[in-house]
N, C-alpha and C positions, 0 to 999 in steps of 0.2 A: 504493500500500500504506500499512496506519496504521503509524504508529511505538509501535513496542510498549513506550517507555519514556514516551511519552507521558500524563498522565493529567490530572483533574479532578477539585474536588470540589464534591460534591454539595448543592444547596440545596433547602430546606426551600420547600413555597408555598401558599397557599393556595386550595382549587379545590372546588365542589361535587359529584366526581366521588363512586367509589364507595370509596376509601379502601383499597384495593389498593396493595404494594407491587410497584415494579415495575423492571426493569432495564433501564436503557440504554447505547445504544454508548461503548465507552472513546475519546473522539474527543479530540484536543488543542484544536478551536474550540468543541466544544458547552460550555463552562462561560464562552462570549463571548452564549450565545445566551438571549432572552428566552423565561423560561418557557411566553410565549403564546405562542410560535413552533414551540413542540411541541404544539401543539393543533389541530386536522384541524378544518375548518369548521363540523362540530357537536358540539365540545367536546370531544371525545376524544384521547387520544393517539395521535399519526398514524402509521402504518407508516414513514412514510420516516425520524422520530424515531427509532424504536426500530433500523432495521435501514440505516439510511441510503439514498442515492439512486443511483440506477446501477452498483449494485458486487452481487458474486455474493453472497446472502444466507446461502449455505450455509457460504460460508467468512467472514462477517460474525464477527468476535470480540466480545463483549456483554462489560460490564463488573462488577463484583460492587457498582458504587457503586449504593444505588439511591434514588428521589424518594419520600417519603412524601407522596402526595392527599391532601391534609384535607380532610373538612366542613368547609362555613362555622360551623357549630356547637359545632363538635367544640373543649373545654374549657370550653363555657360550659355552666350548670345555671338549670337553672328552675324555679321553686315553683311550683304551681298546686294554688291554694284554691277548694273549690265545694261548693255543699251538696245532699243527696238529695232534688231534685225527682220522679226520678221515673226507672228503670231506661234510659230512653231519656236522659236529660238527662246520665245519667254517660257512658253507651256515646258518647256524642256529645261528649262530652270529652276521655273516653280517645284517639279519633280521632284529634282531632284535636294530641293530644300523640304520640301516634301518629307522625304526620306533621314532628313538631318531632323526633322522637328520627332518623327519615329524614334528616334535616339535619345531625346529628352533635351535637344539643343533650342533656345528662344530665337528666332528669326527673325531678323529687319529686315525685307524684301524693298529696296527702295526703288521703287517701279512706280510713277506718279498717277497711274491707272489704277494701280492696286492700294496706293495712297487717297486720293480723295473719294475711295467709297467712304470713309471712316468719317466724314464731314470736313468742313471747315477748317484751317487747321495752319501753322505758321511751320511748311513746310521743310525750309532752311534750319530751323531752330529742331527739328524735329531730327534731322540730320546732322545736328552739330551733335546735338545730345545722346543719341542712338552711335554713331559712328567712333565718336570717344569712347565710351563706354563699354563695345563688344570686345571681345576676346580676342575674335577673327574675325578678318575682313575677308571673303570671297572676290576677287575679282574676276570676275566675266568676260571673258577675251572673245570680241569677236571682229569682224573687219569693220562694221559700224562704229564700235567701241573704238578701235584703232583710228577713226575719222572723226569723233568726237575728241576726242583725243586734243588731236597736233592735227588739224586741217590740213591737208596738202597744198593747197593752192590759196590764190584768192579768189577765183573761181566759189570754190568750196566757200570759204568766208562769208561771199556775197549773198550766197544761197541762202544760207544759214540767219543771214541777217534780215532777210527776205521773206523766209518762212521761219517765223517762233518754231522752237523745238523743246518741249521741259524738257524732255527725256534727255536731250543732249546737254540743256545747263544742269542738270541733275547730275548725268554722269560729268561731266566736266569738274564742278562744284568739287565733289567727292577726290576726283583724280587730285587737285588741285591739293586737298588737303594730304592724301597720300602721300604725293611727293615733297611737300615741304616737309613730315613726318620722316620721311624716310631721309629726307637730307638734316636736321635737326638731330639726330639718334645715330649719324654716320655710315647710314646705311646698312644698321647692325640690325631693325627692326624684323620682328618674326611674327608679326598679326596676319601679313598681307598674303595672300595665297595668290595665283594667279590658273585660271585654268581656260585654255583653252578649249571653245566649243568647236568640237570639228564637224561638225554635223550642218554648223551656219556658216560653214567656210572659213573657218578662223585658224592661223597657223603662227607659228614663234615668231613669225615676222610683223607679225600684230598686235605681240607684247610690246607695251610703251619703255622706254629704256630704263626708267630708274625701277620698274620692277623686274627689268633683268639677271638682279642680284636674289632674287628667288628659286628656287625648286620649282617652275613649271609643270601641271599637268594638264593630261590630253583627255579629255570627257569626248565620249563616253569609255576610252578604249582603258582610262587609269580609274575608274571609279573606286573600285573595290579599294586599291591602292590607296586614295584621294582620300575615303572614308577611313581607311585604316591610321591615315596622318591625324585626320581630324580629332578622330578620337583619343589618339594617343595622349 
């Protein structure tokens, strides 16, 4: 029988499960036992964890302490800058931030379409604030991105003057601040990722120069990879 005066307290750990609170048995040895020891061969929390091992489950007493599952992600934020090539090159972004909010990561998508659904709103301040603040900055490399950039011509210039673009004073804005960051810190800064989208035509020749000093990756062909950094 347990001893009902018995108790444990509860620690915090880090896990990629699904972020469920959950309760486990009030046991005097389990606050001796390593949190991967309550994990069942594929990663789950194992039955005999929760309800113990040869004992009648029905009269099993559960305890009110219980383990918070974190994302690997979860408290970290990420900025991700990218410019409108082209309705498929956002959806293809969105995804794949998508897949980072999956992980437990907060997300600043600065896309000024996906921005003023939210109302009203002092956009630039919103991006001073958000962009200090995150962890990691995603850069989104595409040949748009690359022309928003450093204009090639005055050609380009005129254009540009001619027809408003947020999207391009947005990504610009941002680069803008990049680059003084990354001149300011010696070019020693490690927020800034840069990834190339190949899929919207986008290749190393597209990367803007002061984040040359990066690890470049190739989306979709480095994901796995891409996500394995992120997490790290």
């Amino acid at each position: 029988m347990m001893n009902e005066q018995s108790s444990f307290q509860s620690t915090s750990y880090v896990s990629a499960m699904n972020g469920d609170n959950i309760s486990l048995p009030d046991c005097p040895s389990l606050g001796q036992i390593s949190p991967d020891s309550l994990m069942d061969s594929d990663g789950a929390i194992s039955e005999e964890a929760l309800f113990g091992s040869g004992q009648d489950n029905s009269t099993q007493t559960v305890c009110t302490c219980t383990y918070r599952l974190r994302k690997q992600g979860e408290g970290r934020t990420i900025y991700v800058t990218l410019a409108d090539d082209s309705e498929q090159h956002v959806e293809e972004v969105a995804n794949f931030c998508k897949s980072l909010e999956d992980e437990g990561f907060k997300i600043d998508f600065d896309y000024v379409a996906s921005l003023i659904k939210n109302g009203p709103m002092n956009i630039n301040h919103w991006r001073d604030q958000h962009f200090t603040e995150a962890n990691l900055v995603l850069v989104c490399v595409s040949p748009r991105y690359a022309e928003y950039c450093s204009p090639n011509s005055n050609t380009d210039t005129l254009i540009y003057e001619r027809i408003p673009n947020e999207n391009r004073l947005a990504v610009r804005y941002i680069f803008n601040h990049i680059r003084s960051e990354i001149k300011d810190e010696y070019c020693k800064n490690k927020r800034f990722i840069p990834i190339v989208f190949m899929n919207s035509g986008g290749s190393h020749l597209n990367i803007p120069r002061c984040l040359r000093i990066a690890w470049p990756f190739y989306f979709p062909y480095d994901e796995e990879l891409l996500k394995d950094h992120i997490l790290a």
